[in-house]
Phi, psi and omega in degrees: 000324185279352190264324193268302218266346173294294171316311177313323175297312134018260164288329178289298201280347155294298202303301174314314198275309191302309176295335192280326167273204199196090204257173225244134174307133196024023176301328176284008208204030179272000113350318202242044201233025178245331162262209146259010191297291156342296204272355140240041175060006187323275178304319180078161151284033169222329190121006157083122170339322190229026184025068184264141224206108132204216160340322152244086130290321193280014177294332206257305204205088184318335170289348182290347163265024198279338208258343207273173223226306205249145190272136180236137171247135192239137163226191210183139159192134178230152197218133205247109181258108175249132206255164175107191210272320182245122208266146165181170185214143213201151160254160160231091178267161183207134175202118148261217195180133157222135193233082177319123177247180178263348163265353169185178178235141209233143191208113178243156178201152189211160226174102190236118170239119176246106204220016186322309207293317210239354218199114182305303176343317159071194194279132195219177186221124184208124185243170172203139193262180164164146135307146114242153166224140157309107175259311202220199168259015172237001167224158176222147156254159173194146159210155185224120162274152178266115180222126152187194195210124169270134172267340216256141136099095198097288161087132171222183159234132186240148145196162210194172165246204194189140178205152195185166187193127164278148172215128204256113173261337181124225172275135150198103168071203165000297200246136174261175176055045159331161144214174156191147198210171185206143175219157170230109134301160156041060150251117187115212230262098190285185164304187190210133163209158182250098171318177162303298217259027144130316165315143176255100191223161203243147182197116018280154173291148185284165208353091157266134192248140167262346207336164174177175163276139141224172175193128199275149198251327184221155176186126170229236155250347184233357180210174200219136165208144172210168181218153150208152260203096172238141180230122163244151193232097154350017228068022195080349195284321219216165151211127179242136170266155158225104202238138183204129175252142147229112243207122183270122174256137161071359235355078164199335180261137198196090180281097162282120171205143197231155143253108175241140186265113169269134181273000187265327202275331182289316192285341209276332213096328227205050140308118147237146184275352185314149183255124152321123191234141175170128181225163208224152157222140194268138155215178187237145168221165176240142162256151159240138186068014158234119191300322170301321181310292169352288203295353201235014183041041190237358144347291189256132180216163195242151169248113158238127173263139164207179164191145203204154181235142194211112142281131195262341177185085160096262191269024217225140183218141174224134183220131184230148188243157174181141183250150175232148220209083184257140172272147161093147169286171176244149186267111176253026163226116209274140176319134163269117201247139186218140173233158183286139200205014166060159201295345147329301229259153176311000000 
């Protein structure tokens, strides 16, 4: 009985805390309104169906970079539209760096959002840093921090840290490349804004914590298809879902579509379901004759181009482009190790 009334209590201070707040439209996700990755749920808190992993990965999961190999560079850019009698219009931009050390792996990414016209969040400068490391070969960690400074109704600054971990499963019945990951977010000090309906709330919410899956369900030589499922919880406030398929042609073609579910927005009445559609394509190229490249074995480096459309919420639209850059091939050939046994020996 103390066990059923304990639960009950719980769930009453979730149901409370959910109705009770007033969370700022996409205020939890001003992160992720920049690319097209982002904006399909591409990477995930596990690493995404077809686990595509670079630089701003640590928005979701500061750990999601410990395996990568190769320096990678991202830039984003997305355009925030608003249709209907009161018209406007907003950017979002981004570009980060991830850079492999032999003791961790470090990822900065920076993120300018200009939405006064479209998006109570308005205008903000926002950067973020992160560690991961490889602990063992199924699990990785990471952490990270967060700084910026908002101008619009005031001007505020938020910091804060991330903290977060993949665990690499295997096989697990149908799907290979199991994974599952988790991260808490915004621990300090976030933005601050005073709603339309009188609460004084913070956005992104202090300890938002995400998990979720991915897993890849089919892979062959010529298509790849995975999927994955993140529930994220706001302060308790809020529970937002993320379901996101990806589906590979040739590994050069790349269909992305995501669903994301607000449970305030659902209670509200007014969800929207419209799903995110997006794609992307991989290629490889060579410079020739410049010795730095040579020297840093970045002559053949891979390209990814995309672009993706999110309705985010009734007249409000998004449409975004990003390029990702890995210098360098990925080494998929493992050391031959030989031992010597000297000009005596058989």
């Amino acid at each position: 009985m103390k066990k059923i009334f304990a639960a009950g209590l719980i769930a009453l201070g979730f149901t409370v805390s959910v109705f009770a707040s007033d969370p700022i439209l996409y205020g939890e996700n001003i992160f992720e309104l920049s690319s097209p990755e982002a904006l399909t749920n591409v990477p995930s808190v596990a690493g995404g169906g077809i686990n595509t992993v670079g630089s701003a990965s640590l928005v979701v999961n500061p750990a999601l970079a410990a395996k990568e190999q190769r320096v990678e560079l991202n830039f984003g850019a997305t355009e925030l539209i608003k249709t209907g009698s009161s018209k406007g219009f907003g950017m979002a931009i981004q570009g980060g760096i991830l850079i492999p050390f032999k003791w961790a792996v470090f990822s900065g990414y920076t993120n300018g959002l200009f939405a006064d016209n479209v998006l109570s969040t308005g205008n903000s400068f926002n950067i973020k840093a992160s560690l991961s490391k490889e602990v063992t070969d199924q699990l990785s960690v990471g952490a990270g921090l967060n700084t910026g400074y908002s101008w619009s109704k005031g001007g505020d600054w938020a910091l804060s840290a991330n903290l977060g971990f993949v665990y690499n499963w295997g096989r697990l019945a149908f799907m290979d490349d199991f994974r599952i990951g988790a991260s808490i977010q915004n621990l300090g000090k976030n933005y601050q804004i005073s709603t339309e309906s009188g609460f004084f709330d913070s956005y992104p919410s202090f300890s938002t914590i995400r998990a979720g899956a991915s897993a890849i369900f089919v892979q062959n030589d010529d298509i790849k298809l995975g999927g994955s499922f993140d529930i994220t919880t706001p302060c308790f406030k809020n529970v937002l879902f993320d379901a996101g398929i990806n589906f590979g042609i040739k590994d050069m073609v790349y269909i992305n579509i995501a669903e994301k579910m607000n449970l305030k927005d659902m209670i509200a009445g007014h969800p929207s379901l419209i799903p995110t559609i997006g794609v992307s394509f991989k290629f490889n190229f060579n410079v020739s004759n410049n010795s730095y490249l040579e020297r840093n074995d970045w002559s053949e480096s891979e390209m990814r181009v995309g672009a993706a459309y999110k309705n985010l919420y009734g007249n409000i639209h998004a449409v975004s482009e990003g390029v990702d850059l890995y210098l360098g091939m990925k080494d998929s050939t493992p050391p031959v190790i030989e031992l010597w046994m000297g000009e005596d020996d058989d």
